[in-house]
C-alpha positions in Angstrom: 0.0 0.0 0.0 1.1 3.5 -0.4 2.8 5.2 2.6 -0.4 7.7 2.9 -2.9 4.6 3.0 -0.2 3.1 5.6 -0.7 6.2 7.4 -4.4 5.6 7.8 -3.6 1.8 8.5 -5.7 0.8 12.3 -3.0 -1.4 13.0 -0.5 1.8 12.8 -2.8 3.7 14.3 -3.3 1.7 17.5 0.2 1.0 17.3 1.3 4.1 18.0 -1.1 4.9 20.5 0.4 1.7 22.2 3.7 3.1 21.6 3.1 6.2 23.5 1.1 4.8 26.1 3.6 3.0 26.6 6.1 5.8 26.6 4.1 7.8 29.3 3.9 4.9 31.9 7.9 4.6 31.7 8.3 8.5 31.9 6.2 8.5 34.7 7.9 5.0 36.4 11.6 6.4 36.6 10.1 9.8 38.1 8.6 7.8 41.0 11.7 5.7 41.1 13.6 9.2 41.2 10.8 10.6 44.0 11.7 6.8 45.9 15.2 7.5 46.3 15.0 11.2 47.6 12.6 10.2 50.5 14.7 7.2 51.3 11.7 5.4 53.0 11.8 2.1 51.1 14.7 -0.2 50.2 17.0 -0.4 47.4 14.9 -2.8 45.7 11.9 -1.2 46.0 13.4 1.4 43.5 15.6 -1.4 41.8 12.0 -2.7 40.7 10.8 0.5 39.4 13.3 0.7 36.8 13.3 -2.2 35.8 9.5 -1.9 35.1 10.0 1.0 33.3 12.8 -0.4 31.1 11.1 -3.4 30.2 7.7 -1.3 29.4 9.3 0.8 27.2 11.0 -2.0 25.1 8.1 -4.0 25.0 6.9 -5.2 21.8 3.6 -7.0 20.7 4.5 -10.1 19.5 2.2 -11.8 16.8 2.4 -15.0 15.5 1.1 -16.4 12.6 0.8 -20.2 13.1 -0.5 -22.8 10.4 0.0 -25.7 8.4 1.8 -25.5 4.8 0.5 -23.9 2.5 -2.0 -21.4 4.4 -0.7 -18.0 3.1 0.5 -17.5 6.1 3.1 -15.5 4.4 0.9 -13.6 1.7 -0.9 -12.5 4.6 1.7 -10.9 6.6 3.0 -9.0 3.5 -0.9 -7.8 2.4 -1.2 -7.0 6.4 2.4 -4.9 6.7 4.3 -4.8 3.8 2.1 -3.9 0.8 3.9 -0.3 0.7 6.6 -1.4 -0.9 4.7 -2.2 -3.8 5.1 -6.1 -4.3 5.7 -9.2 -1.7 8.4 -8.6 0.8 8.3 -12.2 1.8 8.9 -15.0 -0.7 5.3 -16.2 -0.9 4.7 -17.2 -4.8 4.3 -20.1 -6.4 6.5 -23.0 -5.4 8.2 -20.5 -2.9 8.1 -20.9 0.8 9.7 -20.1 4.2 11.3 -23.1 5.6 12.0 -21.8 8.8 10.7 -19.6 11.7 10.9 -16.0 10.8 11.3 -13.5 13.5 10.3 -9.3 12.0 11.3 -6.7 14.0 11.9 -2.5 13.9 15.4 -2.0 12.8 18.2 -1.0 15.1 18.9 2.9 14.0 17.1 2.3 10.9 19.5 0.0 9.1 18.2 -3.3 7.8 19.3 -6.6 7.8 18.9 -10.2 7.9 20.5 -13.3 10.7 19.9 -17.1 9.6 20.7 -19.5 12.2 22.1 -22.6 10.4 20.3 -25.8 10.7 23.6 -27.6 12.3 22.8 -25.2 15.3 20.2 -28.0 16.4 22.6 -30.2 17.8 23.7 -27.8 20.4 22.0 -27.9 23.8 21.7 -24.3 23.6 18.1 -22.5 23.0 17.5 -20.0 20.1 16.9 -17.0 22.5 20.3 -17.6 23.8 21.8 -18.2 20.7 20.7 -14.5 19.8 23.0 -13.1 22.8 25.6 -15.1 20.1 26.7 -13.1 16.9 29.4 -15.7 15.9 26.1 -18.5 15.6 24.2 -16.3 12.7 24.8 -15.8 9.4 24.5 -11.9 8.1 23.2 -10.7 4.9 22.8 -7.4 3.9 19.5 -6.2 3.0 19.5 -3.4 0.8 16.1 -2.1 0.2 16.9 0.5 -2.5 16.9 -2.6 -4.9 13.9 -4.8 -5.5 16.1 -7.4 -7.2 18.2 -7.1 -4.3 15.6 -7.2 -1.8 14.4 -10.0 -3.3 17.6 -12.3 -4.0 18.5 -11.8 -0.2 15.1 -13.1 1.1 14.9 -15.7 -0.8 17.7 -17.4 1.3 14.5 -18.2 3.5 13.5 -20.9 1.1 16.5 -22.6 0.9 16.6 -25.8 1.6 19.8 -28.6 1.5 20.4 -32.3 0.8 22.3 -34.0 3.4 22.9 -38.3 4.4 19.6 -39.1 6.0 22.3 -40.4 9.5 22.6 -36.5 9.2 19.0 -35.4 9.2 18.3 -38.1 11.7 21.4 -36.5 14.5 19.4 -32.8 13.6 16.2 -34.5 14.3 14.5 -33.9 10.9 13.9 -37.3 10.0 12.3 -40.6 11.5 14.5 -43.4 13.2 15.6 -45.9 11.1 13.1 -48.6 13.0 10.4 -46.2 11.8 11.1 -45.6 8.4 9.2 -47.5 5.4 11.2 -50.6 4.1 10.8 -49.1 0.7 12.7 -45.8 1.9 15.1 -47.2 3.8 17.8 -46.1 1.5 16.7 -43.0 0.1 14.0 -40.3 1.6 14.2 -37.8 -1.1 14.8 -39.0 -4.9 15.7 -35.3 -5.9 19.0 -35.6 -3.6 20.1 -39.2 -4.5 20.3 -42.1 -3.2 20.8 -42.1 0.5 20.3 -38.4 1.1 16.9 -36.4 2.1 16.1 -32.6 1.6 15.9 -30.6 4.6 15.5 -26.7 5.5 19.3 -25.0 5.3 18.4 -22.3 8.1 16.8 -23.2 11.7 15.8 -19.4 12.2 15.6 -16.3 10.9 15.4 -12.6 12.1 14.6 -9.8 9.7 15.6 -6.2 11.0 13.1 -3.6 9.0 12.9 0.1 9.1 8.9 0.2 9.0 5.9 2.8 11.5 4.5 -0.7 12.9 7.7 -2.3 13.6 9.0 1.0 15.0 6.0 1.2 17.0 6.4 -1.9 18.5 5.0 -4.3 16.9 7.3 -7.9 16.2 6.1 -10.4 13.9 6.7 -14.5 13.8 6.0 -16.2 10.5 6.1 -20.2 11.2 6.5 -23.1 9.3 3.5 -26.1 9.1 3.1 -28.9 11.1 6.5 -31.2 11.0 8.5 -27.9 11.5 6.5 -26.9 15.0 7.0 -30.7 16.0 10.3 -30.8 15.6 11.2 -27.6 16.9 10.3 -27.4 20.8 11.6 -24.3 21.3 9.3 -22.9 19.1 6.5 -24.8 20.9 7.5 -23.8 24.4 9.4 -20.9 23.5 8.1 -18.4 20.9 4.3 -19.7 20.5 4.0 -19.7 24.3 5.8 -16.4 24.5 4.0 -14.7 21.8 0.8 -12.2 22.8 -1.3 -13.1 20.0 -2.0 -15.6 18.1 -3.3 -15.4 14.3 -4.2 -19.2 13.3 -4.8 -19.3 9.3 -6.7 -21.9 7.9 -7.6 -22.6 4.0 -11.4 -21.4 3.2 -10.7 -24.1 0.3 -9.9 -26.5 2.8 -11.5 -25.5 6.2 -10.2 -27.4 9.2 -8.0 -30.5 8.4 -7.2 -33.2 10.8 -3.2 -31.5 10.3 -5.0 -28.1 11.2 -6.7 -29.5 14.0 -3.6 -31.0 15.5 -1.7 -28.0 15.2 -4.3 -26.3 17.7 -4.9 -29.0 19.8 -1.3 -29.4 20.6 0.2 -26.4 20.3 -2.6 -23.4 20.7 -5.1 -24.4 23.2 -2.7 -24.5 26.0 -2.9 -21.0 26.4 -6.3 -19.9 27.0 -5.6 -16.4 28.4 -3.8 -15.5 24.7 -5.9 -13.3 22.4 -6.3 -15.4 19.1 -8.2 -14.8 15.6 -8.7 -17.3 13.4 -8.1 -16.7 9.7 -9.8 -18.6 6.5 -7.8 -16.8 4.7 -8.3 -17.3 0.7 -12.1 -16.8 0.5 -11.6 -15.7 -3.0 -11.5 -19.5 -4.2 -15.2 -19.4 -2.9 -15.9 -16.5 -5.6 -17.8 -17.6 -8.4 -18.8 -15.3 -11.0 -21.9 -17.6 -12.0 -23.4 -17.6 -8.5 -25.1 -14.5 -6.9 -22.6 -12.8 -4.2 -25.0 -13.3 -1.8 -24.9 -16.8 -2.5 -21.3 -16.6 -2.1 -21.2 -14.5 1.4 -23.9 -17.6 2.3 -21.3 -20.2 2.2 -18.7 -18.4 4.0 -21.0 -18.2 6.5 -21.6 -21.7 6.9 -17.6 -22.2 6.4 -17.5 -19.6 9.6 -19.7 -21.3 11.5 -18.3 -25.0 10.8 -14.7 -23.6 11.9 -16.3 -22.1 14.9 -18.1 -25.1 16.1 -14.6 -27.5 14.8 -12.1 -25.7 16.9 -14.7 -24.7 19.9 -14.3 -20.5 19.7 -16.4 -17.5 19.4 -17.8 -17.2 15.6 -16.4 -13.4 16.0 -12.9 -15.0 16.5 -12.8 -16.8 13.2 -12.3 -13.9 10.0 -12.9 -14.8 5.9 -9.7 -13.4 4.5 -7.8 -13.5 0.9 -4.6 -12.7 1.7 -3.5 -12.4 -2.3 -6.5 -10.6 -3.4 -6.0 -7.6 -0.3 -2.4 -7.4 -1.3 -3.4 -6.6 -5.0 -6.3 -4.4 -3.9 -3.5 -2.3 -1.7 -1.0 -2.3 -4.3 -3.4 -1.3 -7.1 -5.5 1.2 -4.6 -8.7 -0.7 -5.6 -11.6 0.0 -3.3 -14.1 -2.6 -4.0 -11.3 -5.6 -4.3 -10.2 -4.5 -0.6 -13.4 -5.0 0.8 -14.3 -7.8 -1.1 -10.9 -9.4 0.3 -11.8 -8.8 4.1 -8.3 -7.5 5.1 -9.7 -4.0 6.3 -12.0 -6.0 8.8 -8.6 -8.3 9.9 -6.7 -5.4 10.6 -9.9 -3.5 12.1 -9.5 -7.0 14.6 -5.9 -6.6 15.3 -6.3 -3.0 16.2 -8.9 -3.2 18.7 -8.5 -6.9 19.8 -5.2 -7.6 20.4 -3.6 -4.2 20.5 -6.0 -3.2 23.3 -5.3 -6.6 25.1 -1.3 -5.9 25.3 -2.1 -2.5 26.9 -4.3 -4.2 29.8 -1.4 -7.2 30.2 1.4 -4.5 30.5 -1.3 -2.4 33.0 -1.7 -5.5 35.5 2.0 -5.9 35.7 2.5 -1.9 36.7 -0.2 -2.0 38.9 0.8 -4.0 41.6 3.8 -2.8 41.8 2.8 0.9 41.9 -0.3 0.8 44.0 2.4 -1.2 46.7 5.0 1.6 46.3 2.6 4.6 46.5 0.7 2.9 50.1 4.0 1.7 51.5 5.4 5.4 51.0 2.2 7.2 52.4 1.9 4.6 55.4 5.1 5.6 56.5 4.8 9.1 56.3 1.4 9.2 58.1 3.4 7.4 60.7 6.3 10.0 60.5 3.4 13.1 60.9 1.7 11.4 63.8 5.1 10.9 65.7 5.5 14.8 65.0 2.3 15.9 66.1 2.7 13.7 68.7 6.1 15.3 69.7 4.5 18.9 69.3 1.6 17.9 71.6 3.7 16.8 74.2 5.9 19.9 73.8 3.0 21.8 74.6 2.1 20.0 77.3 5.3 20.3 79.2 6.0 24.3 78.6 2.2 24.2 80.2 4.0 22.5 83.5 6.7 23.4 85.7 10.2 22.5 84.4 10.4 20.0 87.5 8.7 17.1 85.6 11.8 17.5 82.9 14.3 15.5 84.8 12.4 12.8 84.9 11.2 12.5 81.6 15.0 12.8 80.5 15.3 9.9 82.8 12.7 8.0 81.4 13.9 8.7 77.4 17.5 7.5 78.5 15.9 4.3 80.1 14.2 3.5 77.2 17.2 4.0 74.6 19.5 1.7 76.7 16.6 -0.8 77.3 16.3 -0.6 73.3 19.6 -0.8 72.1 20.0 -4.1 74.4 16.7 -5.5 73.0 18.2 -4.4 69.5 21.8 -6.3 70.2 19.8 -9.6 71.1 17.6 -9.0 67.6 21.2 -9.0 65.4 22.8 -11.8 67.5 19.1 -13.8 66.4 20.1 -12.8 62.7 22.5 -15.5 61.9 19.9 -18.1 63.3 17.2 -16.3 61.3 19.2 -16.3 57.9 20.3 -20.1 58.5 16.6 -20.8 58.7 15.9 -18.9 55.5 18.7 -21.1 53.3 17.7 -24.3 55.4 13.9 -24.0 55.0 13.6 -21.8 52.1 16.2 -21.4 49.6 17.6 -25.1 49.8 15.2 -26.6 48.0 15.7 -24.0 45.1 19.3 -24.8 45.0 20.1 -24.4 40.9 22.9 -27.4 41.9 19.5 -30.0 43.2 17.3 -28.8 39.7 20.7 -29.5 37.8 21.0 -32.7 39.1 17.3 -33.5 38.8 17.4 -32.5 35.2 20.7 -34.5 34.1 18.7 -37.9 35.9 15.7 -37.1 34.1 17.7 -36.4 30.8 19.3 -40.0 31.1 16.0 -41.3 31.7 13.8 -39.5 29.1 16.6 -40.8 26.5 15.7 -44.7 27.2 11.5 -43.7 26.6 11.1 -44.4 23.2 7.0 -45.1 23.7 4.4 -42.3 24.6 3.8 -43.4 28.1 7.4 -43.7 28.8 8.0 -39.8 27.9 4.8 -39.0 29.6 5.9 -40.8 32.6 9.2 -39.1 33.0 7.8 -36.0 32.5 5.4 -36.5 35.2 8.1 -37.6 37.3 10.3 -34.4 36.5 7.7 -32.2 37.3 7.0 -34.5 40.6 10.5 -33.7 41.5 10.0 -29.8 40.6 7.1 -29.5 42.6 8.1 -31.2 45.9 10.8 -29.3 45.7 8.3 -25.8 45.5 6.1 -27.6 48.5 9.5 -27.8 50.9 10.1 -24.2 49.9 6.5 -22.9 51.0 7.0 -24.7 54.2 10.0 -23.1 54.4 8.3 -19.9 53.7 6.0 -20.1 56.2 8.5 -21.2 59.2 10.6 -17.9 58.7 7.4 -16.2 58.2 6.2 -17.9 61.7 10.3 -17.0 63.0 10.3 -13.2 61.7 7.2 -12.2 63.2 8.1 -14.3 66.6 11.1 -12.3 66.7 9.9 -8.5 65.3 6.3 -9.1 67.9 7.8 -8.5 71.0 10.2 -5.4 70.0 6.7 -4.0 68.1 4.6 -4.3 71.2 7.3 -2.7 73.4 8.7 0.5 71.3 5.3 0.9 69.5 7.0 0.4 66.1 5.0 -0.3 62.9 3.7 -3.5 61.9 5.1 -5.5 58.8 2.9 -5.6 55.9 2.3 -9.0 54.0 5.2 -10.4 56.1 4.3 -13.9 53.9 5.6 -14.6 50.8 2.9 -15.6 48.3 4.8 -18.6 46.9 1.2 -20.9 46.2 0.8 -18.6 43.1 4.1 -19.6 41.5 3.3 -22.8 42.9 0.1 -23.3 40.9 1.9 -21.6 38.0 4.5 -24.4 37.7 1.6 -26.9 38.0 -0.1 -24.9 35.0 3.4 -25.4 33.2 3.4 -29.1 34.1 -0.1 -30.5 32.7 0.7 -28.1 29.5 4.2 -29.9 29.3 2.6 -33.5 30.0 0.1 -33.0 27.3 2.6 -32.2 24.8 4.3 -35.2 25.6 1.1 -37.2 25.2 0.9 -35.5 21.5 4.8 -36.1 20.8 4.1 -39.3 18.6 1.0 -37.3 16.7 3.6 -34.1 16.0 6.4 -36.4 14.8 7.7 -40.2 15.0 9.6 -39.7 18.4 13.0 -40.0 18.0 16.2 -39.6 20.3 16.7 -35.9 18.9 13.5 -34.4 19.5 12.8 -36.0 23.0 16.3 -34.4 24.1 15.4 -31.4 22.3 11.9 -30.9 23.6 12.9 -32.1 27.6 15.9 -29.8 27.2 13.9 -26.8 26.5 11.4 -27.8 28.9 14.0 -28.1 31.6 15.9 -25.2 30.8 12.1 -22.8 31.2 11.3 -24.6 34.4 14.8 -24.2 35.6 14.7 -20.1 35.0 11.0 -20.5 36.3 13.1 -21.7 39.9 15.6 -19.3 39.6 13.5 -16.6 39.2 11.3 -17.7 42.0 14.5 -18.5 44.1 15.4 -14.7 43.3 12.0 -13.3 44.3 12.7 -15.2 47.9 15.6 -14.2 48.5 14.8 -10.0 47.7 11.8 -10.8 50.2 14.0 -11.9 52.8 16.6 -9.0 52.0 13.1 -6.8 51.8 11.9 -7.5 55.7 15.2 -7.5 57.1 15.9 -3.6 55.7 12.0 -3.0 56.3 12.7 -4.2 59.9 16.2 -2.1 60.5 14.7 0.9 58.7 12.2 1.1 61.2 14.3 0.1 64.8 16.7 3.2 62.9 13.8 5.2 63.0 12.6 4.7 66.0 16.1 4.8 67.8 16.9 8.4 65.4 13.2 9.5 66.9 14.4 8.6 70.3 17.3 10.1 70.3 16.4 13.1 69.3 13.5 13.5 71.6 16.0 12.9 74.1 18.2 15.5 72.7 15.4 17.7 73.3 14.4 16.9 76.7 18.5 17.3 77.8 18.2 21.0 76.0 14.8 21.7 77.5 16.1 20.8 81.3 18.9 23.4 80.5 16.7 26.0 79.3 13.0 25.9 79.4 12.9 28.4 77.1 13.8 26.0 74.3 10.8 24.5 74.0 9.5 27.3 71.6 12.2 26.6 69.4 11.8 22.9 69.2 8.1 23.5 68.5 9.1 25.4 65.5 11.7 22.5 64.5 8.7 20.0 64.7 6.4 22.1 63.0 8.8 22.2 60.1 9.8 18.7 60.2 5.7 18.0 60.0 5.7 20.6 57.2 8.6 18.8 54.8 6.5 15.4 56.0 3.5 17.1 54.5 5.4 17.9 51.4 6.6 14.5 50.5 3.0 13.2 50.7 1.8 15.5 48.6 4.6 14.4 46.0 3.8 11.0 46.4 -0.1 12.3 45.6 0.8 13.8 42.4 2.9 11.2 41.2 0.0 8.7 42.0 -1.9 11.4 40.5 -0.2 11.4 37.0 0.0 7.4 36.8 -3.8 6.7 37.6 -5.3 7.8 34.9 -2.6 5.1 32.9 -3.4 2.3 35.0 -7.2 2.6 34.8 -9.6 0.5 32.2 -12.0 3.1 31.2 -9.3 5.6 30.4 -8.3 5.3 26.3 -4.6 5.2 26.0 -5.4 7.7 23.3 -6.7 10.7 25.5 -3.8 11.0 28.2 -2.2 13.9 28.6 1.6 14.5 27.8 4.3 13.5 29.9 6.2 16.0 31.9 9.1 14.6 33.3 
């Protein structure tokens, strides 16, 4: 399409709201971060987890993924969808051309194009593709001029490449069935184009295409995939990349509707995921057109195709969109009206822009939520408590220049007592520490040791490699995730005893000094809990579908436990991380407020020892408190307005469209 009709594209248009949404919530992150530090009332990490947020919101991306068997127009689609301004097909997608391998679309660093093919020897590493990217030396570069069409095109064509290799070599990358599973008649030969002995397999594993483009800039990535075998034989891209994406777009043949290959493709691979926004394409309707029959005729039976693919895969009939890819990408390049709408693409994209677009803004305003609303109250909480102990003070001021300067003595006396009764109390509390921390490795980070899920994973790799039947995989991934989740059950007992342990140990010293209370002293480890049991019945069910995907074989089991392992193993880590900034979280919640209270004590005492000197004093510390409560008052009101500016972000029934600038 023409860069004006991009302009006017929904997709774009949504995009960009997205974009600056997006853009305003990270502004307005690193100025409470900023606000954090100054006031010094919360932790390190408290601010730590601030930027953090607001670095990974503003490089967040919507990843869409187009998913499919061969054949689908998966690739027409995307160019008609994206790429139709630059006045042909970006993507090989003609004719007896297609992409052999998962390909990754993303906004180009600094504007300069390019292109990264992962060879297909890279399979036989244990190492996942997402690491792999961290790994320039893996990935082939070519240059991707975009001046030249001929040039444009001769470099993206590498995506269709494809090589003929000994079928022992296919077989040790996992692309072709065991020799006790393959035909009698084919035992020698797979693919007669290569010669005898040798098959025809893809020559890249992956590829990543770096594209100056508004969408892509905006944020947008896409994934093109291969059919069937491919996803089967690729775990990663199972576990990984489909499970990763936001949204999925499944594309099915209006020629075809839902084949049993179609079907197994979102049974095994798609359903898993039932909190993913996904549209269903039958994409080319136009092979329903016929000139001889009345077009109402025609729209009739893509209704009943509609409603059959509805009722076959068990989703909404407004899910599932009549689409010709080929015929929109003509209608866009020729600027012809009446073949656009014929084609359906402006309803597709009219579907991406307020479907899925909308449903990346609320996932990315649930995760800021949390962690702002906690932030914000933390912050006030304290200060209230700060302004009560002032007023407090001042009131008692009061009091005593209403009394003779007799009483003073005493109440010198009484501060003094109760700083060296503290400080004792506060000696036995760091000689408990060591006990306390021993309790936290014993009871709580032990059982997330990366060494025990190491081990765990290198028995269960030895194992899963002698399961060459269904059950056997399925029962040694049951008994992997067994292992992972007994582990997660010692750690919430664990939580729970140096829950028990901190507040046995903070009660007493509470009660007697008045200090505050701990918030949410436990740590809610049942929801990562249920999370990994989520992770498991997914994981199980893929191993029940293994055989259906593709013959099981040696490669793919260690390929697909491998990847499993290597998630669930970050999925401990990461869990093991959040424990262990919890414990560091109480223990500098609990010594920021005995330092309070000791600093508060002190200088009350202060006070008293310069009031007994000169009575007269007691005007000026009223004016020192009245300040102090004055500054107090100040911060709150900062913590207001930045809770202020980031409400209206983090609320539903505000559009992303209408907020206000940022002003850092």
């Amino acid at each position: 399409m023409p860069s004006n009709q991009l302009a006017l594209s929904p997709i774009l248009r949504e995009l960009q709201v997205l974009s600056h949404w997006r853009d305003q919530i990270a502004g307005r992150l690193h100025d409470l971060a900023a606000l954090t530090t100054d006031l010094g009332l919360l932790p390190g990490g408290t601010v730590l987890r601030l930027e953090t947020l607001a670095y990974e919101i503003g490089q967040d991306s919507l990843r869409v993924a187009f998913v499919g068997e061969f054949s689908r127009g998966k690739t027409e689609l995307i160019n008609a969808l994206f790429f139709a301004n630059v006045g042909g097909r970006l993507l090989p997608s003609s004719s007896g051309q297609t992409t052999m391998c998962p390909v990754e679309i993303r906004g180009a660093p600094q504007g300069n194009p390019g292109m990264q093919l992962l060879p297909i020897a890279s399979r036989t590493l244990d190492v996942t593709i997402e690491k792999l990217k961290k790994a320039g030396s893996a990935w082939t570069r070519i240059p991707l001029g975009l001046e030249s069409t001929s040039g444009r095109n001769a470099a993206l064509a590498h995506l269709t490449e494809t090589i003929c290799v000994p079928i022992e070599e296919a077989r040790r990358f996992g692309l072709c069935p065991p020799l006790n599973r393959t035909p009698k008649d084919r035992e020698r030969t797979v693919c007669p184009s290569c010669g005898l002995g040798k098959v025809l397999i893809p020559r890249w594993r992956h590829a990543l295409i770096y594209l100056p483009h508004p969408m892509l800039d905006a944020g947008l990535t896409v994934l093109d995939t291969p059919g069937l075998n491919a996803i089967g034989a690729e775990p990663e891209l199972t576990f990984g990349m489909l499970a990763d994406a936001d949204a999925i777009i499944f594309v099915l043949g209006a020629d075809t509707g839902v084949t049993q290959s179609d079907l197994a493709i979102w049974e095994q691979y798609l359903m898993r995921n039932p909190s993913q926004k996904q549209l269903v394409i039958l994409n080319k309707v136009d092979t329903l057109w016929d000139e001889l029959r009345d077009w109402s005729e025609v729209e009739a039976e893509i209704a009943r195709q509609i409603d059959a693919t509805a009722a076959r895969l068990g989703v909404r009939r407004e899910q599932v969109i009549p689409v010709s890819g080929q015929k929109g990408l003509v209608a866009r390049i020729r600027q012809d009206a009446d073949l656009l709408t014929r084609s359906g693409l402006s309803v597709l994209e009219e579907a991406i822009a307020t479907i899925l677009v909308p449903a990346q803004e609320a996932s990315i305003r649930e995760r800021c939520r949390a962690v702002v609303e906690r932030t914000v109250m933390d912050q006030k909480a304290i200060l209230r408590d700060q302004m009560q102990g002032i007023m407090a003070q001042m009131d008692s001021m009061r009091r005593l220049k209403e009394k003779t300067g007799e009483k003073v003595p005493k109440l010198v006396a009484q501060h003094q007592q109760i700083l060296r009764s503290f400080e004792a109390d506060r000696r036995a509390f760091e000689q408990k520490k060591t006990a306390f921390r021993a309790a936290v490795e014993e009871g709580l980070l032990a059982p997330l040791a990366p060494g025990t899920f190491d081990l765990i994973i290198s028995n269960a790799k030895g194992e899963m490699l002698s399961a060459w039947t269904t059950a056997g995989i399925v029962e040694r991934f049951k008994s992997f995730f067994a292992d992972a989740i007994a582990r997660f059950d010692a750690a919430l007992e664990g939580a729970q005893q140096v829950a028990t342990l901190v507040a046995e140990e903070y009660q007493p010293l509470q009660a007697r000094y008045h200090l505050p209370q701990l918030g949410a002293i436990p740590y809610a480890i049942m929801p990562r809990r249920a999370e990994l049991l989520t992770m498991a019945e997914n994981y199980e069910r893929f191993g029940m579908k293994l055989e259906i995907a593709v013959n099981t074989q040696g490669a793919v089991v260690r390929k697909a436990f491998l990847t499993v392992a290597s998630r669930i193993r970050d999925f401990v880590l990461e869990t093991r991380h959040e424990a262990e900034s919890w414990v560091d979280e109480i223990m500098a919640v609990m010594n920021r407020q005995m330092e309070i209270f000791q600093a508060r004590s002190e200088e009350e005492l202060a006070a008293l020892e310069s009031i007994s000197q000169a009575m007269g004093n007691i005007d000026t510390r009223i004016l020192q408190l009245q300040r102090a409560l004055e500054d107090r008052q100040a911060d709150m009101r900062q913590v207001d307005a930045r809770w202020t500016l980031l409400l209206p972000l983090l609320r539903q029934d505000h559009p992303a469209s209408e907020l206000p600038a940022h002003n850092p």
